[in-house]
Biopython code that builds the backbone (N, CA, C, O; Angstrom):
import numpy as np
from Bio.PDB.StructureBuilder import StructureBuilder

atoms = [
    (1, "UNK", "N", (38.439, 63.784, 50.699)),
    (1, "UNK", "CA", (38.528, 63.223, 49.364)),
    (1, "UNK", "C", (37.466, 62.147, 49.220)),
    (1, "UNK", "O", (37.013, 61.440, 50.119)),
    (2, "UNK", "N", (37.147, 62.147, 47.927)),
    (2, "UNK", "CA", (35.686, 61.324, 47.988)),
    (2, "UNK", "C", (36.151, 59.717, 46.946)),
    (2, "UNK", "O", (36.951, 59.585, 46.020)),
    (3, "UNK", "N", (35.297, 58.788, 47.584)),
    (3, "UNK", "CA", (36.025, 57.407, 47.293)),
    (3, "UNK", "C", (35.523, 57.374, 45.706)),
    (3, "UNK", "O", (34.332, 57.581, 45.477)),
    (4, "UNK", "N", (36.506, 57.093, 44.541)),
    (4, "UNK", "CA", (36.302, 56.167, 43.405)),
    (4, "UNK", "C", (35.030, 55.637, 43.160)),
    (4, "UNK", "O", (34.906, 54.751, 44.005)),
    (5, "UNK", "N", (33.988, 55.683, 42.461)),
    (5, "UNK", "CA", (33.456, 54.846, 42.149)),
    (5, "UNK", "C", (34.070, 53.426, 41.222)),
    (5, "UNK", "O", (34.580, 53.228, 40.120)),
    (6, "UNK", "N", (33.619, 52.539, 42.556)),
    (6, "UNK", "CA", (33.629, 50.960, 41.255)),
    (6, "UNK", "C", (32.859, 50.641, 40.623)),
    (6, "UNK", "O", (31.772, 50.211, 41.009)),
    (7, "UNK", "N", (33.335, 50.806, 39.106)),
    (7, "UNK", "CA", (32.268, 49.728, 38.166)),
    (7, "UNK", "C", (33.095, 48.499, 37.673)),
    (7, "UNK", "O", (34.277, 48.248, 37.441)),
    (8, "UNK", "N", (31.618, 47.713, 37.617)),
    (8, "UNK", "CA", (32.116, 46.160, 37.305)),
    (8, "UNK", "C", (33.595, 46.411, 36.134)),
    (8, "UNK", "O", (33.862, 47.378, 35.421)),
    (9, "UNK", "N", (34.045, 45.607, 36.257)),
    (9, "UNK", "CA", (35.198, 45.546, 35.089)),
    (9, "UNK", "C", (34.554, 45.703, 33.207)),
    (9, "UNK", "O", (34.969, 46.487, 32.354)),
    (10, "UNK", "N", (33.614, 44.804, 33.094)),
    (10, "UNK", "CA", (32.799, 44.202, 31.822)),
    (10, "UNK", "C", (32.297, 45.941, 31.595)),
    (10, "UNK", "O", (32.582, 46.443, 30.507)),
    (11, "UNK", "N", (31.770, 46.561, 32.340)),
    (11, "UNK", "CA", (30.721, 47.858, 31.992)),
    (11, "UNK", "C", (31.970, 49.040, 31.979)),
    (11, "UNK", "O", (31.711, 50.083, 31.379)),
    (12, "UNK", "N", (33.124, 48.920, 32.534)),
    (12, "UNK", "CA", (34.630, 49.892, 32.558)),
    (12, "UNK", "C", (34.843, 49.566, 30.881)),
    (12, "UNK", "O", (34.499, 50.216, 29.894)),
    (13, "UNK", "N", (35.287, 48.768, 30.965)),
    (13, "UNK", "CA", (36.056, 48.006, 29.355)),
    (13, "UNK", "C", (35.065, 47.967, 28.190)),
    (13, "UNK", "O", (35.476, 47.675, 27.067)),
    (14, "UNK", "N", (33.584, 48.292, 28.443)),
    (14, "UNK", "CA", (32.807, 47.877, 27.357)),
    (14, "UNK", "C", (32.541, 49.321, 26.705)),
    (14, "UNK", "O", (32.051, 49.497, 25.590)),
    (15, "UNK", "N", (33.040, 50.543, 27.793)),
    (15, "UNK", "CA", (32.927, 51.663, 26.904)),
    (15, "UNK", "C", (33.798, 52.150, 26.498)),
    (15, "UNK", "O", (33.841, 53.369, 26.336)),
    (16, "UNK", "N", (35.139, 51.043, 26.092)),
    (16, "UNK", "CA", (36.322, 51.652, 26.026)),
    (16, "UNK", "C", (36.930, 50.493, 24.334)),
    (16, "UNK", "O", (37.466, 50.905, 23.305)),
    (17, "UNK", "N", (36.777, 49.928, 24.483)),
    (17, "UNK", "CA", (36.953, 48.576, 23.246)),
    (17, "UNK", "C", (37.051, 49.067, 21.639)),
    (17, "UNK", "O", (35.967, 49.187, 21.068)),
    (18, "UNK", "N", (37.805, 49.249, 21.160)),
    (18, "UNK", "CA", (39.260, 48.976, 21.565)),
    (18, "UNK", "C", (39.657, 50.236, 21.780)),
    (18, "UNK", "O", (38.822, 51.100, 21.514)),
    (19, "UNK", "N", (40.925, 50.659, 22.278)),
    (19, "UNK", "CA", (41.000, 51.792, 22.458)),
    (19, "UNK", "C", (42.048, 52.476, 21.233)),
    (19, "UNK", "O", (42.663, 53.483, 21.585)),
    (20, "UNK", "N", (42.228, 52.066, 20.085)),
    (20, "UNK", "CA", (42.841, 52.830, 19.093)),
    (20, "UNK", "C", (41.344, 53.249, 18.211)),
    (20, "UNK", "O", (41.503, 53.806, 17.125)),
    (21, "UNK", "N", (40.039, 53.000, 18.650)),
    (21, "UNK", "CA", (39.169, 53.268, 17.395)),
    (21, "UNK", "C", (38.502, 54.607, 17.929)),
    (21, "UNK", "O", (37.559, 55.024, 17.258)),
    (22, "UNK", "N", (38.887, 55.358, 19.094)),
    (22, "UNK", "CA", (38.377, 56.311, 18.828)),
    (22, "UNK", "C", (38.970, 56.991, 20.202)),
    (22, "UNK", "O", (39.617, 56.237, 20.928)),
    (23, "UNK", "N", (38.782, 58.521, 20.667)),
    (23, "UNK", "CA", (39.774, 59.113, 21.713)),
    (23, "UNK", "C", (38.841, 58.420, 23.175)),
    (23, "UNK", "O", (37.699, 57.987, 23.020)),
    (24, "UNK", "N", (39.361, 58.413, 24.196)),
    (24, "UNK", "CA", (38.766, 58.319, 25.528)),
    (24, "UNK", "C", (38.092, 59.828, 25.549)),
    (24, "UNK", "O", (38.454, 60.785, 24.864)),
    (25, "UNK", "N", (37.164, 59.799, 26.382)),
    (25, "UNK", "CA", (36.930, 61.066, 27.194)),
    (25, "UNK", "C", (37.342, 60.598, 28.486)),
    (25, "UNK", "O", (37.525, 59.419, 28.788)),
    (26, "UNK", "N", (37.497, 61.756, 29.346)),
    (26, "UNK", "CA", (38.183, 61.952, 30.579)),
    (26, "UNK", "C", (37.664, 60.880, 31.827)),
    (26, "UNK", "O", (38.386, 60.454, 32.728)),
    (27, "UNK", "N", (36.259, 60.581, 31.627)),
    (27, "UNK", "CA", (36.095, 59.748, 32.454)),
    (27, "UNK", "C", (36.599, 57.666, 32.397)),
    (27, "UNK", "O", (36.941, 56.853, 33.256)),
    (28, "UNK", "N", (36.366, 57.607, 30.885)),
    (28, "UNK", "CA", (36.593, 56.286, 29.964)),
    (28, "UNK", "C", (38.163, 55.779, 30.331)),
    (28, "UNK", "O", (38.706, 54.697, 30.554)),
    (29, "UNK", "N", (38.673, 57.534, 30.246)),
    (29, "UNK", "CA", (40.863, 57.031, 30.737)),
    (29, "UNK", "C", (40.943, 57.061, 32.121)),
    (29, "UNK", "O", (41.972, 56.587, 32.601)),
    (30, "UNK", "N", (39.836, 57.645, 33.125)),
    (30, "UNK", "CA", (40.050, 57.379, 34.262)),
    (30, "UNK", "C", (39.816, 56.151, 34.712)),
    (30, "UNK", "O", (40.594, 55.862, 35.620)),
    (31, "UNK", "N", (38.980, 55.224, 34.416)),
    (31, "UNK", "CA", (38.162, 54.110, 34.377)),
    (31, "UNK", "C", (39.378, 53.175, 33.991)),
    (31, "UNK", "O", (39.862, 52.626, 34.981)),
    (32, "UNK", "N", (39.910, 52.901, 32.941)),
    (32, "UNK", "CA", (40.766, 52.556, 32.177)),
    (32, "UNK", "C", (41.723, 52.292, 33.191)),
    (32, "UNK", "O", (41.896, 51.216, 33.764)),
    (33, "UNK", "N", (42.454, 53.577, 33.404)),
    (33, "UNK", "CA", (43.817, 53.255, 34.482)),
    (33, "UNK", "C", (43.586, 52.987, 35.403)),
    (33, "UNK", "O", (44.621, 52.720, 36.013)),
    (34, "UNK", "N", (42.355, 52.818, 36.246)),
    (34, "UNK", "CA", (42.012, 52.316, 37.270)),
    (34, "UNK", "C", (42.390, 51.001, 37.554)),
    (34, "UNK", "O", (43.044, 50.515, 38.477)),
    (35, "UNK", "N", (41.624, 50.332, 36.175)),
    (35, "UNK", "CA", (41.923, 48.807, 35.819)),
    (35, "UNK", "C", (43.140, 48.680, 35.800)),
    (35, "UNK", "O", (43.542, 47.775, 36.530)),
    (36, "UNK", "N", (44.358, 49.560, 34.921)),
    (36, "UNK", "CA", (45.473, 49.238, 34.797)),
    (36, "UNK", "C", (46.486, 49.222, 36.240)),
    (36, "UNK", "O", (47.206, 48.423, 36.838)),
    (37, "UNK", "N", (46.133, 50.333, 36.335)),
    (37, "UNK", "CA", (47.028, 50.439, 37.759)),
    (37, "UNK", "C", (46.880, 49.223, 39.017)),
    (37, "UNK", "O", (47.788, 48.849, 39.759)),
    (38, "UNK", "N", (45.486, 48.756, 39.003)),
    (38, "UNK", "CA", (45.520, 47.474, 39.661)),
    (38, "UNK", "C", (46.249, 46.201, 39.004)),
    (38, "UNK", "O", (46.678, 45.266, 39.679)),
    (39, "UNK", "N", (46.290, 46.237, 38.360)),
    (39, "UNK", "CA", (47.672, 44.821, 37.527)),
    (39, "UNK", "C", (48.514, 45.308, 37.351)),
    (39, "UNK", "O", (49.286, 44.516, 36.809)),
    (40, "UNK", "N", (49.265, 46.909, 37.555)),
    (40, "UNK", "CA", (50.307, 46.830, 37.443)),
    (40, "UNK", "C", (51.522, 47.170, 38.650)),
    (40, "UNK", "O", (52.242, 48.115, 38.971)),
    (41, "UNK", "N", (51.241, 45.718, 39.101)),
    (41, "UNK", "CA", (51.827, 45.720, 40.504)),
    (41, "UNK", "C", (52.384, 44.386, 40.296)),
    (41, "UNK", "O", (51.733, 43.529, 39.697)),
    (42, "UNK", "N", (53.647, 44.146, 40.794)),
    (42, "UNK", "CA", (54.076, 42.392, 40.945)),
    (42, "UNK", "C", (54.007, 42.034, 41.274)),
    (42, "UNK", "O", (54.016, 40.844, 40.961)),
    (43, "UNK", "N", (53.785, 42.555, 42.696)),
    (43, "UNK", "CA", (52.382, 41.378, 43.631)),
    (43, "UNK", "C", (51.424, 40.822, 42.815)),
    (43, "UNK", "O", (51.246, 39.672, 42.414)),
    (44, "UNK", "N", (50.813, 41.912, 42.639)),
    (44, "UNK", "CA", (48.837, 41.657, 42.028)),
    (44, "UNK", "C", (49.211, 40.773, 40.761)),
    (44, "UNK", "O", (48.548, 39.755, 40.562)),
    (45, "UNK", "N", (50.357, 41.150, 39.801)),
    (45, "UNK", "CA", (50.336, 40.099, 38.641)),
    (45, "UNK", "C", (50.523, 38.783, 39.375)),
    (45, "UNK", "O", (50.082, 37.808, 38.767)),
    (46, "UNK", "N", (51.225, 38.491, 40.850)),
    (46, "UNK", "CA", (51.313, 37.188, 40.281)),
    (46, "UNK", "C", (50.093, 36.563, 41.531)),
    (46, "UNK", "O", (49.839, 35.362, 41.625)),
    (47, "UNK", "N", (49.663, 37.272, 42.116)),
    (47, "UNK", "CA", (48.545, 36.721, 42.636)),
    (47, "UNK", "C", (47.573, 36.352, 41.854)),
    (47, "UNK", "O", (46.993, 35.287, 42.063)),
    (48, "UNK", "N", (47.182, 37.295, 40.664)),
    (48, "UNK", "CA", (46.068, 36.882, 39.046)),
    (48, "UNK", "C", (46.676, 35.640, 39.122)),
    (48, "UNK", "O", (45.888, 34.708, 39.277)),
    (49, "UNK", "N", (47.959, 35.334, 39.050)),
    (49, "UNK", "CA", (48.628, 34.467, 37.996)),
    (49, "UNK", "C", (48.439, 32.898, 38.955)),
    (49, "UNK", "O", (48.148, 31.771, 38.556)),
    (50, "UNK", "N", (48.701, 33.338, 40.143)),
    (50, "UNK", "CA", (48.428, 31.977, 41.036)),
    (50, "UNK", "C", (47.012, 31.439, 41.127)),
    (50, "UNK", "O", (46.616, 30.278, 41.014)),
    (51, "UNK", "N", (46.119, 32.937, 41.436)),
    (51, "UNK", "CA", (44.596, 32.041, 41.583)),
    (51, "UNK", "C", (44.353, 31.448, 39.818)),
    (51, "UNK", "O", (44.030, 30.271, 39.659)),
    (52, "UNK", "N", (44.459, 31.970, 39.123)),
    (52, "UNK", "CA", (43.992, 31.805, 37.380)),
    (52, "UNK", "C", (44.464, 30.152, 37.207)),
    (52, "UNK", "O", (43.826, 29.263, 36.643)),
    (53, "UNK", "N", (45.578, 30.071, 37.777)),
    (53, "UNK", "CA", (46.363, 28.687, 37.715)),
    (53, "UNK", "C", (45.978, 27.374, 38.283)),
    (53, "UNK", "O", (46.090, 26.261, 37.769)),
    (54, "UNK", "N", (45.448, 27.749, 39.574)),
    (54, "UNK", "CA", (44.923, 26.919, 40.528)),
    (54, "UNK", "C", (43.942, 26.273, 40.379)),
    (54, "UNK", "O", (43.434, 26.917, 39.461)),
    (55, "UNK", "N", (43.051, 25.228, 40.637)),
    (55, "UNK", "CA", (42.070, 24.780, 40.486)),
    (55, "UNK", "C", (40.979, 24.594, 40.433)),
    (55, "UNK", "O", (40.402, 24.031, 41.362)),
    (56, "UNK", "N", (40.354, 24.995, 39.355)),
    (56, "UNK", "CA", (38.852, 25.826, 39.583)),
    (56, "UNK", "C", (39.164, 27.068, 39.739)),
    (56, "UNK", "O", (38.254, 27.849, 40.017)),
    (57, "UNK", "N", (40.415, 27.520, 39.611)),
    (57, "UNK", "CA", (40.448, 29.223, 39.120)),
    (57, "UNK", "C", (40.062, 29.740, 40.505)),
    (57, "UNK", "O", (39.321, 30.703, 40.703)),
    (58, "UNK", "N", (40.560, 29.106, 41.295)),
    (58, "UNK", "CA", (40.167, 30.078, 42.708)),
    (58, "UNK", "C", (41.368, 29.360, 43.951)),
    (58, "UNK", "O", (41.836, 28.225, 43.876)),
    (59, "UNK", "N", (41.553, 30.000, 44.634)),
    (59, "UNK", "CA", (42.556, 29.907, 46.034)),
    (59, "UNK", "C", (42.196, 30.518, 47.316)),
    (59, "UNK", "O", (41.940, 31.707, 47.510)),
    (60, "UNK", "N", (42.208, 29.458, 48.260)),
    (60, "UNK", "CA", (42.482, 30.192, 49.502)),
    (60, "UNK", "C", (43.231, 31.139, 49.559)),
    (60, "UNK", "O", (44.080, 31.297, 48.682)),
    (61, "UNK", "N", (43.092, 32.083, 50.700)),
    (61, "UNK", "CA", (44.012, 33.254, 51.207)),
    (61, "UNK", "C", (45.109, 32.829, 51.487)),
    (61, "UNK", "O", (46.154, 33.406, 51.188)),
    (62, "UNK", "N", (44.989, 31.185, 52.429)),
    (62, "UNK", "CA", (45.938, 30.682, 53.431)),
    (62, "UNK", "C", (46.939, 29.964, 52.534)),
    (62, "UNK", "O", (47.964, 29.561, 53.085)),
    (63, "UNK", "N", (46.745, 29.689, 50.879)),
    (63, "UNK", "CA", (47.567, 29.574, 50.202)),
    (63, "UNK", "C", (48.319, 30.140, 49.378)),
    (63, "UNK", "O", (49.086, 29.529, 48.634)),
    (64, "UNK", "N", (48.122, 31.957, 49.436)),
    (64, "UNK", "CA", (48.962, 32.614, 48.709)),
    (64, "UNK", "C", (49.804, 33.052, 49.899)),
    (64, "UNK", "O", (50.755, 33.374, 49.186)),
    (65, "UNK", "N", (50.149, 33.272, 50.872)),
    (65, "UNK", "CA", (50.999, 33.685, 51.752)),
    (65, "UNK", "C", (52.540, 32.863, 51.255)),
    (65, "UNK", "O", (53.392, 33.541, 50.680)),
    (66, "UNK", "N", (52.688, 31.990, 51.420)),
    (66, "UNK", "CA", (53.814, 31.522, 51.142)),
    (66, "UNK", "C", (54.239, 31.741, 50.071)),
    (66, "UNK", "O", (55.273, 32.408, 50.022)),
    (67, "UNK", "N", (53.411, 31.116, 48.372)),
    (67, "UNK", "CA", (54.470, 31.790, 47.775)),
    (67, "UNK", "C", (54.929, 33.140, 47.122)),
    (67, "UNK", "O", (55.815, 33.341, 46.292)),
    (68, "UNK", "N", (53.966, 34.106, 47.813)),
    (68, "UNK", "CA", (54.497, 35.312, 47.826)),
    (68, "UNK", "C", (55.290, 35.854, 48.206)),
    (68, "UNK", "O", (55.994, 36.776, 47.792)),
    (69, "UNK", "N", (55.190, 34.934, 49.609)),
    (69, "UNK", "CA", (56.197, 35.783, 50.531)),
    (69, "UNK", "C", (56.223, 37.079, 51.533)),
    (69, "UNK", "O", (57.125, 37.754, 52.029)),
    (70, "UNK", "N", (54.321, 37.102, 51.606)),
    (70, "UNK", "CA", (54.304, 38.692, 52.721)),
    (70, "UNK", "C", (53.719, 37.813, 53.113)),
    (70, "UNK", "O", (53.591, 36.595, 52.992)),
    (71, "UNK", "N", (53.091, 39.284, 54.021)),
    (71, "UNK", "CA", (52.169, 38.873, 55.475)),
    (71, "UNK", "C", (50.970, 38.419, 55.147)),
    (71, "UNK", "O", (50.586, 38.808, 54.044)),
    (72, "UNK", "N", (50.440, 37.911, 55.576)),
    (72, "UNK", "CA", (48.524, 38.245, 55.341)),
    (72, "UNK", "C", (47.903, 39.040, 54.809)),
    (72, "UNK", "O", (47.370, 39.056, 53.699)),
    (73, "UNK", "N", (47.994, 40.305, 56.240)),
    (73, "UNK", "CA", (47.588, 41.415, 55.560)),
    (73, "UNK", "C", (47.512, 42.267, 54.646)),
    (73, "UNK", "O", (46.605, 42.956, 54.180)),
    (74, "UNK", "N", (48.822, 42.102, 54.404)),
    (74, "UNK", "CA", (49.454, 42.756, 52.787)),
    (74, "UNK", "C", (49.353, 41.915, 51.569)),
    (74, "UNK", "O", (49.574, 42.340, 50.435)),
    (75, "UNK", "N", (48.984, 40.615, 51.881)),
    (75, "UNK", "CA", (48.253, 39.796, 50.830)),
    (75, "UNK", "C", (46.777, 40.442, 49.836)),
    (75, "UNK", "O", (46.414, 40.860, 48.736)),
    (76, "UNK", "N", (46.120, 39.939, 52.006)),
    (76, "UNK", "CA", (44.425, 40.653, 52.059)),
    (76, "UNK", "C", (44.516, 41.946, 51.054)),
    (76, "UNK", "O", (43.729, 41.805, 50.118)),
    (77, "UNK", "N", (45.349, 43.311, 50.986)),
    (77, "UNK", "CA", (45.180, 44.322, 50.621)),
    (77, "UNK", "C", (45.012, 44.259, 49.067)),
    (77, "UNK", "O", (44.111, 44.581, 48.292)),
    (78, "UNK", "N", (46.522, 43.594, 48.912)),
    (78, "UNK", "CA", (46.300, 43.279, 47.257)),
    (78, "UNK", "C", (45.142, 42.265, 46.553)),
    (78, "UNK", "O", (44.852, 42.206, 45.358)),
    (79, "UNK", "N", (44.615, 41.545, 47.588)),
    (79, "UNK", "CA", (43.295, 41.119, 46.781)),
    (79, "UNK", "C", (42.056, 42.089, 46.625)),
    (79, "UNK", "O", (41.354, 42.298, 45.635)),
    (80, "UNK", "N", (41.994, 42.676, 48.037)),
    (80, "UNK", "CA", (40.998, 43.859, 47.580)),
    (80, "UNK", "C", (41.753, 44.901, 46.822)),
    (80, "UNK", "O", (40.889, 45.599, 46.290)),
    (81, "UNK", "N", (42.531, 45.197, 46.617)),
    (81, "UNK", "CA", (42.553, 46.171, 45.223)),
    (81, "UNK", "C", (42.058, 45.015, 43.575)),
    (81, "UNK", "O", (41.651, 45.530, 42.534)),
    (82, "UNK", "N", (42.202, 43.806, 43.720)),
    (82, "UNK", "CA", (41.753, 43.508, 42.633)),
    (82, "UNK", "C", (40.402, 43.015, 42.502)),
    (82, "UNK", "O", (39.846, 42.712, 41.446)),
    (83, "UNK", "N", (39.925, 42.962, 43.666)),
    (83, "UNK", "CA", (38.435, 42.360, 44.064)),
    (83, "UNK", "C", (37.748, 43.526, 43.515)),
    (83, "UNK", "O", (37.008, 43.315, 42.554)),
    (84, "UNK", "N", (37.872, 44.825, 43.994)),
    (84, "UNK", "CA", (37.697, 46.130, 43.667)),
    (84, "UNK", "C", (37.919, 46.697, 42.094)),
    (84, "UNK", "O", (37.505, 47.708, 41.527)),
    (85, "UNK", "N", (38.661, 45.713, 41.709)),
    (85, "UNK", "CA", (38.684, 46.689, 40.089)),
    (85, "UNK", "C", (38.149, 45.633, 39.130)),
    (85, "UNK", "O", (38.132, 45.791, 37.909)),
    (86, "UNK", "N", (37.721, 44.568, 39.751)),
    (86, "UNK", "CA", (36.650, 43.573, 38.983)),
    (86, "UNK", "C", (37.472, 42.044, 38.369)),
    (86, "UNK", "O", (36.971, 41.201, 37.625)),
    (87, "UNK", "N", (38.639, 42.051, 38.870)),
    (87, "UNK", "CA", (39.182, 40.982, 38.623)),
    (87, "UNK", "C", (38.675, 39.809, 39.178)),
    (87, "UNK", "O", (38.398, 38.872, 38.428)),
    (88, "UNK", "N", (38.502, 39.716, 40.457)),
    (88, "UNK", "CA", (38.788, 38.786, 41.425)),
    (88, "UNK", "C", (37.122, 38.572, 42.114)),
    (88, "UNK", "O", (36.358, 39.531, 42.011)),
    (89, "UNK", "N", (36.807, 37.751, 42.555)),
    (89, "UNK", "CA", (35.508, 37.446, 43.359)),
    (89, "UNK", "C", (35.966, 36.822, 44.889)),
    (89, "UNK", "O", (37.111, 36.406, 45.063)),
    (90, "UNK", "N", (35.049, 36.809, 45.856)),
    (90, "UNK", "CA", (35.401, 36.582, 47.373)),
    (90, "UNK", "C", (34.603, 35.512, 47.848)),
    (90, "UNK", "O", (33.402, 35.622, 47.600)),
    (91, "UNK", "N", (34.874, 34.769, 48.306)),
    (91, "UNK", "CA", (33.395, 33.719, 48.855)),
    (91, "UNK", "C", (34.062, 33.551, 50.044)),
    (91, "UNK", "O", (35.293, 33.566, 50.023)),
    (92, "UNK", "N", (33.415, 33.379, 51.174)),
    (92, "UNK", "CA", (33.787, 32.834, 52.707)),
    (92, "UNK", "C", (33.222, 31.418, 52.968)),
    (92, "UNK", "O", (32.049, 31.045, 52.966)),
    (93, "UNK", "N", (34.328, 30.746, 53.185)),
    (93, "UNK", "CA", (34.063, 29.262, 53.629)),
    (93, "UNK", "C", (34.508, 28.978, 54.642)),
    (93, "UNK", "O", (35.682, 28.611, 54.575)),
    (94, "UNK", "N", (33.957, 28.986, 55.853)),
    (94, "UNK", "CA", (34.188, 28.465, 57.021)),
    (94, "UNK", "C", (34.795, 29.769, 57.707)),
    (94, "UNK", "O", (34.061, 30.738, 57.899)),
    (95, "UNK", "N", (36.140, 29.790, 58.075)),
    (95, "UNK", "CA", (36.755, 30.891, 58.535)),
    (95, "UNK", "C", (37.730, 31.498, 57.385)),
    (95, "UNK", "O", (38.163, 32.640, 57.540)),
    (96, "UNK", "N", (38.024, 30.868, 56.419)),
    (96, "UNK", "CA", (38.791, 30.919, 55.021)),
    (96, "UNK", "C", (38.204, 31.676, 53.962)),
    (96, "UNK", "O", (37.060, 31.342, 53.656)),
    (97, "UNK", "N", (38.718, 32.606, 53.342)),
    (97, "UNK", "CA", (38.458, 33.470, 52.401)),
    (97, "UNK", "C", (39.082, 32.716, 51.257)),
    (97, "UNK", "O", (40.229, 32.275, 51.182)),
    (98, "UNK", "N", (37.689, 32.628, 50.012)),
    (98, "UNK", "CA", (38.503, 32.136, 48.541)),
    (98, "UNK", "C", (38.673, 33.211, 47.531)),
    (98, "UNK", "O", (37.770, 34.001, 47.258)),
    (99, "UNK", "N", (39.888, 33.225, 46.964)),
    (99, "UNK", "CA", (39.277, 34.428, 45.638)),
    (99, "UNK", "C", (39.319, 34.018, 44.507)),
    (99, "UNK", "O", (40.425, 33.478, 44.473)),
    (100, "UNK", "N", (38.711, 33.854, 43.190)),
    (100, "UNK", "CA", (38.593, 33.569, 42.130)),
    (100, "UNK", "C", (38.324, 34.755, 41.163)),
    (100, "UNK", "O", (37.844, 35.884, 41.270)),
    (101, "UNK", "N", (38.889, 33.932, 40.092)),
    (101, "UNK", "CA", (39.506, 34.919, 38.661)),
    (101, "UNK", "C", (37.649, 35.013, 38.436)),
    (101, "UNK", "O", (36.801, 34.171, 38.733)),
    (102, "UNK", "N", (37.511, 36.167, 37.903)),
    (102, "UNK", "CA", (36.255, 36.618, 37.377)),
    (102, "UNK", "C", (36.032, 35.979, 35.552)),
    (102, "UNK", "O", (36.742, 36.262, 34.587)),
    (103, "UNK", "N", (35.293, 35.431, 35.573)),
    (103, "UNK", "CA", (35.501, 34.907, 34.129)),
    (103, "UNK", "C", (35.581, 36.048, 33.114)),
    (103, "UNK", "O", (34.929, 37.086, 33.215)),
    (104, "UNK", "N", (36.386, 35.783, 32.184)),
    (104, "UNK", "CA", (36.771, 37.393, 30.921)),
    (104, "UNK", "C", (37.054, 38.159, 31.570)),
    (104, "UNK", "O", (36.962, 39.234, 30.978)),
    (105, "UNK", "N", (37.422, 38.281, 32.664)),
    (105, "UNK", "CA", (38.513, 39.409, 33.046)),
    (105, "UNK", "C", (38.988, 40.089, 32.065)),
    (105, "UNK", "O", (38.636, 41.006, 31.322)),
    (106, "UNK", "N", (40.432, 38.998, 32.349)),
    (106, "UNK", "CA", (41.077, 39.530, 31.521)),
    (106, "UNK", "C", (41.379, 39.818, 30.236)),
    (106, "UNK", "O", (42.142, 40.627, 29.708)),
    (107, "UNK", "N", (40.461, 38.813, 29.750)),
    (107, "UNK", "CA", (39.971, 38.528, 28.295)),
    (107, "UNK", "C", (39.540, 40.206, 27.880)),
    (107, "UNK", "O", (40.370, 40.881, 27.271)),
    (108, "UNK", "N", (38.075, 40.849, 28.293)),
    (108, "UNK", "CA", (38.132, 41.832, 28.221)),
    (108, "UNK", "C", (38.754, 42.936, 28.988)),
    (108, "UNK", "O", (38.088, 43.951, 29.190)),
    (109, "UNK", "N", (39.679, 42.862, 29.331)),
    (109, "UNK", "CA", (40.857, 44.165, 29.427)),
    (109, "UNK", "C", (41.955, 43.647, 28.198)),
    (109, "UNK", "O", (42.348, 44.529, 27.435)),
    (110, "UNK", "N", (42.190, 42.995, 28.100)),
    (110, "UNK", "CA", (43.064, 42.440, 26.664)),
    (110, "UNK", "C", (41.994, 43.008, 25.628)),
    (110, "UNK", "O", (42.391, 44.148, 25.389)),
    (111, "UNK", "N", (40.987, 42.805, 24.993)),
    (111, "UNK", "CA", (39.997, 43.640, 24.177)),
    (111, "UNK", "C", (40.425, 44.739, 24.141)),
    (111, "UNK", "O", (40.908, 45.054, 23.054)),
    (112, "UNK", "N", (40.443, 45.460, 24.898)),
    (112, "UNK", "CA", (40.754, 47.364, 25.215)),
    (112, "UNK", "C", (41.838, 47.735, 24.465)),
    (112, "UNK", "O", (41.895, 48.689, 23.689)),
    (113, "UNK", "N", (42.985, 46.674, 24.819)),
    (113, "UNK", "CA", (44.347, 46.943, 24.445)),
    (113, "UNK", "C", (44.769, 46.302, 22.706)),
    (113, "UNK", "O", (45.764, 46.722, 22.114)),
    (114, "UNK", "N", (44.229, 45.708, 22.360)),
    (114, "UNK", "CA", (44.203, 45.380, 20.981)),
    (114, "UNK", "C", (43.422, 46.362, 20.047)),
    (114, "UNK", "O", (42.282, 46.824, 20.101)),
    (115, "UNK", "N", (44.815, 46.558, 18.872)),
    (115, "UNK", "CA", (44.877, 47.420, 17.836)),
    (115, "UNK", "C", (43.771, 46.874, 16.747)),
    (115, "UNK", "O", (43.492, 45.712, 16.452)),
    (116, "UNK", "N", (43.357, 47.836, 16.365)),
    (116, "UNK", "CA", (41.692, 47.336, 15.678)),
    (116, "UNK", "C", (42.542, 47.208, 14.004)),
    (116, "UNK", "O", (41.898, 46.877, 13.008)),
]
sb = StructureBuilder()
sb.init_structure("model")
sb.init_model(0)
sb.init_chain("A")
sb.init_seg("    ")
for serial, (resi, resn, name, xyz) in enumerate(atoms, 1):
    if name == "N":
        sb.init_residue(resn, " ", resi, " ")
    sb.init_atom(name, np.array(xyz, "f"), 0.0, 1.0, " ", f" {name:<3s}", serial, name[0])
structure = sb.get_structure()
């Protein structure tokens, strides 16, 4: 099976805006749920919801463990599914991984979903 292409979030959503003004083609709704299916997880919402919150819009790794409540690893996973669908950005500081909200994220995936 051959891997997904990722496109940036901004270039997914910009051929899709809004989506009541005209039909998807097959690739535009694949693209689409890609994005969706990565937020629609209750992990991943509230990991958005913790880094978005935090200061400077970004968090250590070593501070979402707790109040999530998993492991690491299963942290790590759910950030790369959102790192991957254009939410989230990665920077390495020291031995510490940060992730930060991508500016208009979500702004434009909210675009998509608003009735024209």
């Amino acid at each position: 099976m051959s891997t997904p292409t990722v496109l940036p979030l901004n270039d997914t959503v910009a051929c899709c805006a809004p989506l009541t003004r005209q039909p998807l083609d097959a690739v535009q709704a694949a693209d689409l749920a890609r994005l969706l299916k990565a937020i629609a997880d209750p992990t991943r919402l509230r990991l958005l919801s913790i880094v978005a919150a935090s200061e400077g819009h970004e968090a250590c790794v070593c501070d979402l463990t707790e109040p999530i409540g998993l492991s690491q690893p299963t942290i790590s996973h759910h950030l790369k599914v959102l790192m991957e669908a254009g939410f989230l950005t990665r920077t390495k500081r020291g031995t510490w991984h940060y992730y930060a909200l991508v500016p208009g994220a979500l702004d434009s995936l909210a675009t998509v979903l608003v009735t024209a």
